[in-house]
C-alpha positions in Angstrom: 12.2 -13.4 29.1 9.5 -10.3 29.7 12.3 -9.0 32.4 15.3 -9.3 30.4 13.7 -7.8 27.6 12.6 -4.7 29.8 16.5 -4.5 31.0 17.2 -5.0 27.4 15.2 -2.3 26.2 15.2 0.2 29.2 19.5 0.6 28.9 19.8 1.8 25.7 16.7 3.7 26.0 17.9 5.9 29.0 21.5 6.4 27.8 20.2 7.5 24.6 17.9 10.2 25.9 20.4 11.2 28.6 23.5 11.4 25.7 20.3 14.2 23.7 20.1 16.6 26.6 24.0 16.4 26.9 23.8 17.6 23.4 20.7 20.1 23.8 22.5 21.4 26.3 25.8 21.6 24.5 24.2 22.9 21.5 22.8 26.1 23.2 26.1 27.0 24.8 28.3 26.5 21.3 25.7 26.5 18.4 26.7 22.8 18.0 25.3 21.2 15.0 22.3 24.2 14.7 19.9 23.8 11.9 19.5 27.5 11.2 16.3 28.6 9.5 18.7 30.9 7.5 20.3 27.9 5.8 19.3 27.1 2.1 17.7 24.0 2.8 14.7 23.6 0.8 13.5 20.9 2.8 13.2 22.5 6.6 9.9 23.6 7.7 10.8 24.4 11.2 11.8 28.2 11.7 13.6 27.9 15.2 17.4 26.7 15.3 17.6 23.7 16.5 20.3 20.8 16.7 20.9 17.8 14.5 22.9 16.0 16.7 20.8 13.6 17.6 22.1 10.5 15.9 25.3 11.1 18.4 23.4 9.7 21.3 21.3 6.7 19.1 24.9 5.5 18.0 26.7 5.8 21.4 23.9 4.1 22.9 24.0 1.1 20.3 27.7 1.1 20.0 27.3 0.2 23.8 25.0 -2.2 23.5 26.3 -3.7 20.4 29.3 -4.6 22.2 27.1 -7.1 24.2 25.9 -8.4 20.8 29.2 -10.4 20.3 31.5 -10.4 17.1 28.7 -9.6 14.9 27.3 -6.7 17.0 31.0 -5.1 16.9 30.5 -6.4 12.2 27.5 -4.6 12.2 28.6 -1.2 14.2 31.6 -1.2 12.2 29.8 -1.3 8.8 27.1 1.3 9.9 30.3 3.8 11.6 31.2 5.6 8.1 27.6 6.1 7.1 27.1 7.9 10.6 30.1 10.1 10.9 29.8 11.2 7.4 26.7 12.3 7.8 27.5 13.9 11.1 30.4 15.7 9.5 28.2 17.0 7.4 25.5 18.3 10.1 28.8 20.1 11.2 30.4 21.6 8.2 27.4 21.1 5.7 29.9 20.7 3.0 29.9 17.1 1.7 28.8 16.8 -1.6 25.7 14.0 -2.0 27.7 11.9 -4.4 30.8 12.0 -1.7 27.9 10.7 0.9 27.0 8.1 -1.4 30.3 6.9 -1.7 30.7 6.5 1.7 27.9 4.7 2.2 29.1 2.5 -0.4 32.4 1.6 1.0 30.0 0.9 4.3 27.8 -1.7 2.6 31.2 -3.4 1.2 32.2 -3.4 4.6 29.3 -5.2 5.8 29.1 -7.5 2.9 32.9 -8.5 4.1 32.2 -8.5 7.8 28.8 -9.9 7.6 28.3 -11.4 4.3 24.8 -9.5 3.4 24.8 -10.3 0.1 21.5 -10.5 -1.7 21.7 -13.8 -3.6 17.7 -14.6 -3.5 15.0 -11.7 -3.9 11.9 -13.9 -3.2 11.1 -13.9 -7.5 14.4 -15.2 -8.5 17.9 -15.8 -7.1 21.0 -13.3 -8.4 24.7 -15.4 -9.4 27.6 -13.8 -7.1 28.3 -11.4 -9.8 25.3 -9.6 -10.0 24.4 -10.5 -6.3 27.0 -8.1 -5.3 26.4 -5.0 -6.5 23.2 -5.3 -6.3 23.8 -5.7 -2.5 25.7 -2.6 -2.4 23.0 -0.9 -4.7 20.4 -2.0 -2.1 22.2 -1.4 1.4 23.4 2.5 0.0 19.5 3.4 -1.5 18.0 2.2 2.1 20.6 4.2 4.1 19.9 6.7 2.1 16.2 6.2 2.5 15.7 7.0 6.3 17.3 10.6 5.5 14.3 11.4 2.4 12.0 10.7 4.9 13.3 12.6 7.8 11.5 16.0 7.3 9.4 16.2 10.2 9.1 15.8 14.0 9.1 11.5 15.1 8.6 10.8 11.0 11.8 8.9 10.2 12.5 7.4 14.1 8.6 6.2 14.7 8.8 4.4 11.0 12.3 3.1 11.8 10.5 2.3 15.6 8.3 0.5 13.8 9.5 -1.7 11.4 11.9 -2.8 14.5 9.2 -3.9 15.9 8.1 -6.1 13.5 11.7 -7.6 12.9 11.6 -8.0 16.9 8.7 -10.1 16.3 9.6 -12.0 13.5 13.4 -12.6 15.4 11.3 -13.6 17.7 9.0 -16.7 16.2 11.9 -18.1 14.7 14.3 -18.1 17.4 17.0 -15.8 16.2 18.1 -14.2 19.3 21.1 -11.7 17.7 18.6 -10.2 15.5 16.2 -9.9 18.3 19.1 -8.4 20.4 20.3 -6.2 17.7 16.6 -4.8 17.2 15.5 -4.8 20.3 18.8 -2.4 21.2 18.1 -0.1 17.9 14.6 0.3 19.1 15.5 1.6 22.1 18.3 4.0 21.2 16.0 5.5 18.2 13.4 5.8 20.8 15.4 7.9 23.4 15.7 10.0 21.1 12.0 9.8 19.8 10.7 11.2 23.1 12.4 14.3 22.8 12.0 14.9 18.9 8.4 14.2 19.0 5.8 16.4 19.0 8.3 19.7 20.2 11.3 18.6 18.0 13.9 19.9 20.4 16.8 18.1 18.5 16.9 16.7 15.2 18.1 13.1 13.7 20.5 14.9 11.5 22.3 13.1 9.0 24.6 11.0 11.2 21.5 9.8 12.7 19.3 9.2 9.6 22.3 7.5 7.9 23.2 5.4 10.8 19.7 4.2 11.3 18.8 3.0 7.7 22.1 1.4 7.4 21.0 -0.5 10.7 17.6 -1.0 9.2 19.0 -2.4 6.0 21.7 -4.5 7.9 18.9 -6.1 9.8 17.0 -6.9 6.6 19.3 -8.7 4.9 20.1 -11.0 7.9 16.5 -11.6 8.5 16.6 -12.9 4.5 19.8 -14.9 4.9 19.4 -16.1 8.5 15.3 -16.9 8.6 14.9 -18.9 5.4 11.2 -19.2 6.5 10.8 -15.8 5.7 10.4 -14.4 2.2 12.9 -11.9 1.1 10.0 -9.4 0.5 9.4 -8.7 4.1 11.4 -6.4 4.8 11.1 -4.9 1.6 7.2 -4.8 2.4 7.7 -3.1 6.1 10.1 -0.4 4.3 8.2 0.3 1.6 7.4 3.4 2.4 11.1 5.0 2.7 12.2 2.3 0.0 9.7 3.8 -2.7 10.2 7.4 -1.6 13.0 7.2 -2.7 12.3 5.5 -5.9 9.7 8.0 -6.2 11.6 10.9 -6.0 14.7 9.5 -8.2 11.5 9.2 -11.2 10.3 13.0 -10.7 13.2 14.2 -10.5 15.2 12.8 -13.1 12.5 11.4 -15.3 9.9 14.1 -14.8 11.9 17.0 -14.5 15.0 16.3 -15.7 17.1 17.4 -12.7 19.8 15.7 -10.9 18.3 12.6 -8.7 20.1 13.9 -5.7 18.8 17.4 -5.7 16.9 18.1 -2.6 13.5 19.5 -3.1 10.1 20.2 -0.9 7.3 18.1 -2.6 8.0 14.5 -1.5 4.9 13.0 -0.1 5.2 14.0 3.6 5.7 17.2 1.9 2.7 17.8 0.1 0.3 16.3 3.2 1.9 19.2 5.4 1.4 21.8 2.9 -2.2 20.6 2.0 -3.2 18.8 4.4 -2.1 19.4 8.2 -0.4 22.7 8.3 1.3 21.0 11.1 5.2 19.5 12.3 3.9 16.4 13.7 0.1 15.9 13.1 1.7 14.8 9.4 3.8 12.4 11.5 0.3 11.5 13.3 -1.2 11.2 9.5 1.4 8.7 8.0 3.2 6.4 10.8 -1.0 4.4 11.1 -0.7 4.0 7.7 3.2 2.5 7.8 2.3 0.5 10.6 -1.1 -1.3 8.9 0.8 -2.0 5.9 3.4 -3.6 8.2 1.0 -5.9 10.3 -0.1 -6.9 7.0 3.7 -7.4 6.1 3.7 -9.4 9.3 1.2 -11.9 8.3 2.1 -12.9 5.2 5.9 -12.5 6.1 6.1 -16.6 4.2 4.3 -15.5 1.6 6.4 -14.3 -1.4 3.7 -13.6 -4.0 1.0 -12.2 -1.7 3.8 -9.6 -0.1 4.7 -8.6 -3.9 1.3 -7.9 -4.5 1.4 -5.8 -1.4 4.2 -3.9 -2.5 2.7 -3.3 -5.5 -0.4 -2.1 -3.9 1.1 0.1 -1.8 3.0 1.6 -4.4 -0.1 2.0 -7.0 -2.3 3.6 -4.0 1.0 5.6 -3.1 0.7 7.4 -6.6 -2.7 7.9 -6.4 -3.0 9.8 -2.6 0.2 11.6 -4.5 -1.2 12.7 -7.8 -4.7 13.1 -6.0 -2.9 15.9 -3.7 -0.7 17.5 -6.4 -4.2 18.0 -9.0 -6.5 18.7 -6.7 -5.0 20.1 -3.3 -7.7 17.5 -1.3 -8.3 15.5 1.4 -7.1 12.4 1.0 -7.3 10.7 4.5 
């Protein structure tokens, strides 16, 4: 088992990083996918171009390994293809509007609820008739694709939380004897770490779009099998082990709408991760050093009480209320938190 995991893990892993320094090095010949500083992107804090290509060796290097997955490796690729290539058309051109994004997300998660059947029928409180369980479902899968990218704004933030929370789904695949989502995870984990190693602490390439789209969708896909494959878990686990890109996003949608009154998809510079680099670090990945502890505690938490509906919703909610209060504490005060 330990040696077929290693092979397992070790493919996907070295394709991955060798596919990013095929693209560094195409990058500095052609200015392939360059994230300039000169771009009005209110979310970059990096001056020095660098490429956002990187989610073209995570995919390449899952889409390989998927195909050992069987039928519902090839379902779950083919679901998660028109998040990635919309998003990496858009680390190209840079003009896709965020509705049009959104859209094809959408027609992604109706993919996978055909291919795949992830429909969210039971949320762990109560259990949703087909007709509301649907678009819910599509609600869900397109807010946690989406999720991955809000997050993505500095140097192993978005891959070590994604790393992470496979982790724990390897784990929980694990104990209950589901060996396609352990395959599945186990391959995602290594592709997003191939490129890890070469994003973190430097940043010499970028997740990009493609990549940041293509890895929640993954994450998302993966939680809604756990819920409808493992009945012994409760359907708040993996809600609890994304929390934090789940309620960023939830988050931001309240001050930006609610509190501000601007358009919920308008990109702005004061999302948590945000504020702890402008107050707090001054630095590209020490605020990657400051947050992923934190993800993973709550997720070894997750972990334990992955049966536990009711203790993992008061989890939630405790991570959200203490959320709030590092948030507000920073915005009012400018001070340490941690």
């Amino acid at each position: 088992m330990a040696i077929n995991f290693l092979i397992m893990f070790v493919f996907p892993f070295l394709l991955s990083g060798a596919i990013q320094l095929l693209v560094l090095r195409l990058s500095k010949h052609t200015e392939f996918c360059i994230d300039c500083s000169k771009d009005d992107k209110p979310q970059r804090f990096h001056d020095i171009p660098t490429s956002r290509a990187g989610g073209i060796g995570i995919f390449i290097s899952s889409a390989i390994s998927l195909s050992f997955a069987g039928i519902d490796g090839l379902c779950i690729l083919a679901a998660a293809s028109p998040a990635f290539f919309a998003g990496l058309y858009e680390d190209m051109r840079a003009n896709i509007t965020p509705k049009f994004r959104l859209f094809i997300m959408a027609l992604g998660a109706v993919l996978s609820i055909i291919l795949l059947d992830t429909i969210i029928y039971d949320t762990g409180l109560f259990r949703l008739p087909l007709w509301a369980a649907v678009p819910f479902s599509i609600f869900a899968i397109t807010g946690v694709t989406n999720a991955i990218n809000i997050i993505d704004g500095f140097n192993g933030l978005a891959s070590g939380v994604s790393i992470i929370a496979l982790i724990f789904f390897i784990l929980v695949a694990l104990v209950y004897e589901n060996y396609f989502l352990f395959n599945v995870s186990v391959f995602s984990a290594a592709a997003i770490a191939g490129f890890f190693v070469l994003n973190f602490p430097k940043g010499r390439i970028f997740l990009g779009d493609g990549g940041a789209y293509y890895i929640g969708f993954i994450l998302v896909a993966i939680s809604i099998l756990i819920i409808n494959r493992i009945p012994q878990v409760s359907p708040l686990f993996p809600v609890a082990v994304l929390i934090y890109p789940i309620f960023e996003v939830l988050f931001s949608i309240y001050r930006r709408k609610i509190k501000r009154s601007h358009s919920p998809l308008r990109a702005d510079r004061i999302h948590l991760h945000s504020l702890i680099y402008m107050r707090l670090t001054k630095s590209n990945p020490r605020t990657s050093v400051y947050i992923l502890p934190c993800v993973f505690a709550v997720n070894i938490v997750a972990f334990l009480l992955k049966t536990n509906t009711y203790a993992l919703a008061i989890l939630i909610l405790l991570y959200a209320a203490m959320y709030i209060f590092i948030y507000r504490h920073i915005v009012r005060f400018g001070a340490k938190v941690f």
